[in-house]
C-alpha positions, 0 to 999 in steps of 0.5 A: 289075736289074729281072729280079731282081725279076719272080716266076716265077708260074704263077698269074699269067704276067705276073709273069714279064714286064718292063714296057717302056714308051716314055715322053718322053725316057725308056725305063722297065722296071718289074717286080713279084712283088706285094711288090717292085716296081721302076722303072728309067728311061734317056734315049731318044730316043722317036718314039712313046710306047707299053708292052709286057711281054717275058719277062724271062729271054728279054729279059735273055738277048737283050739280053746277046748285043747290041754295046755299040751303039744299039738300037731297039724297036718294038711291032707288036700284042703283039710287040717287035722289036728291032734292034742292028746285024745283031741282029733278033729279034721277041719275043712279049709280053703287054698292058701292061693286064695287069700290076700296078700298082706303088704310088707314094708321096707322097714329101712326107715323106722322108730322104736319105742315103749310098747307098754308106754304107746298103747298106754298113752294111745288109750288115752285119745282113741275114742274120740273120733267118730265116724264121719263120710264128710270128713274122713280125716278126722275119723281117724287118729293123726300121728306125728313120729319124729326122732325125739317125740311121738305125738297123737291126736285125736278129735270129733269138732267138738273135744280134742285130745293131745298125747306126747311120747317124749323119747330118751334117745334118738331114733334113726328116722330119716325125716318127720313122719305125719300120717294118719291112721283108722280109729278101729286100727287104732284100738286092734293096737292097743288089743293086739300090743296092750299087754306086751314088754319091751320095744314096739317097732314102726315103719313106713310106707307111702300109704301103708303103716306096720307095728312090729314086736319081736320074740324073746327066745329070737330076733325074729318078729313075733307079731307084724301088724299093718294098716292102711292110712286114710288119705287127706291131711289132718286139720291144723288142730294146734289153731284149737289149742288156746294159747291163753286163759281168763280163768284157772282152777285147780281141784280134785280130779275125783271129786270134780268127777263125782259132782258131774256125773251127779249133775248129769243127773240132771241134765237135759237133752243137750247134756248141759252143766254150768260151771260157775266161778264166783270166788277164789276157793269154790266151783259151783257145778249146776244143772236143770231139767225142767221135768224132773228137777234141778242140781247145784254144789260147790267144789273145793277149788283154788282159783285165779283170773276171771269169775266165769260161768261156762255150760259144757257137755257133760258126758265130754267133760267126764271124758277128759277126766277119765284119761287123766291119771293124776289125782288133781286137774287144772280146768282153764276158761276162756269166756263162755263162749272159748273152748275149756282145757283140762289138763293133769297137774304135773304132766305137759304130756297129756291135754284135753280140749272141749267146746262149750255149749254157747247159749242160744 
């Protein structure tokens, strides 16, 4: 878990080690690449407290051989001895001085929530940034926490994604937090916290961000991640959002899916496929290449509004789709030249936007 984290630095070789630090009761691992960094704590029995930091490739790989038995640690200078039943090794380390600091947050000010639930419904949204060095505000996944609602964004210019947490109970946040958090943060989350029960914990600080989980047998934390956040203020994305639509339609989300990736087949080098209305009951889904051939099927679909005929991205539509869970979907239109929304039937939680591919 915390091997993930640790940089492969060659400026800095100590980011490449993990932190083991013999604490009361405790055995803590920390690692670091100067953005993430993470604590993770198990019970032990300490005779002697005491840090070291260990390669963690070669501690990882080490540590993947060994029995499911006791283990013992042992510093002698900058080395770590490690016995488990007939395993003994003895791993050259660096000072513990050396490696980084990793802030810790006043956590006076926080909200509790799901652990399952948020890695479950950040997933949803997490790969739509990209890169950018223009706009490094959209690279990221933008996060509004207040006391009854958790909301995620996530978009690239050209889809967006929505993601609403309601919480049952209120939080004991003081104000509104809005902030906005790296994609790779984004997706160690989801790594480190994805299989987790009960309760993950968020605090606050001006320019830092840290998730908390706890330990069952001890109040005491389990695991503490914490982020940097990117600096800038996230675009009004609610401006995107069409308030209104000219079309509905209503099908299955399964075979709306299949019918795209068959035209993709087909598609050319702008990924481009029509979607057509041309009565209350059929979808028609086309596609052309002129070196290799055409597509064109009808969907099964209940439709009101307009009649409308849209080109879209393939590969953003069939996106969208792989993030809503309910067996139906609502698509809405706006013209041919108005972003489209996907959203799942029976849920308000989730919404997909994406732009269309406007003819030339």
């Amino acid at each position: 878990m915390v091997g993930r984290v640790s940089s492969k630095s060659l400026t800095l070789p100590i980011l490449n080690n993990v932190l083991v630090s013999a604490e009361k009761n405790f055995l803590n691992l920390a690692a670091t690449d100067l953005e993430i960094g993470i604590n993770w704590w198990t019970l032990s029995k300490t005779e002697t407290e005491g840090k070291i930091t260990i390669p963690s490739h070669l501690l990882l790989n080490f540590i993947n051989l060994l029995p499911n038995k006791k283990i013992n640690l042992q510093t002698d200078n900058n080395n770590l001895s490690i016995e488990c039943e007939s395993y003994k090794t003895k791993i050259k380390g660096l000072s513990a001085d050396e490696f980084p600091i990793i802030p810790k947050i006043n956590n006076a000010d926080y909200i509790s929530f799901d652990c399952a639930l948020f890695c479950k419904s950040l997933g949803q949204i997490v790969d739509i940034p990209v890169p950018s060095t223009t706009r490094p505000e959209i690279s990221g996944v933008y996060f509004l926490f207040q006391k009854d609602l958790v909301m995620m964004v996530a978009t690239d210019s050209f889809r967006l994604g929505e993601k609403k947490i309601f919480l049952k109970n209120d939080s004991p946040l003081k104000k509104d937090y809005a902030l906005i958090i790296p994609q790779k943060t984004a997706k160690e989350l989801i790594n480190v916290f994805g299989e987790k029960e009960g309760k993950i914990k968020v605090c606050f600080s001006p320019n830092q961000i840290m998730f908390e989980s706890q330990m069952a047998e001890t109040d005491h934390p389990q695991i503490q991640f914490v982020s940097r956040l990117i600096e800038g203020e996230y675009p009004n994305y609610q401006e995107i959002i069409p308030k209104k639509y000219t079309t509905q339609i209503i099908l299955d989300k399964n075979e709306f899916s299949n019918q795209i990736k068959s035209a993709s087949l087909f598609a050319g080098r702008t990924n481009e496929i029509k979607i057509k209305t041309n009565s209350s009951k059929e979808l028609v889904i086309s596609s052309q290449n002129q070196e290799i051939g055409d597509y064109q099927s009808a969907v099964p679909a209940k439709i009101s509004g307009d009649n409308a005929e849209v080109a879209f991205n393939h590969r953003f539509l069939a996106d969208g789709l792989t993030n809503i869970k309910s067996s139906e979907i609502i698509f809405e239109l706006n013209s041919d030249s108005g972003p489209g929304v996907l959203k799942p039937v029976g849920d308000q939680t989730y919404l997909y936007v994406v732009m269309p591919i406007k003819a030339s």
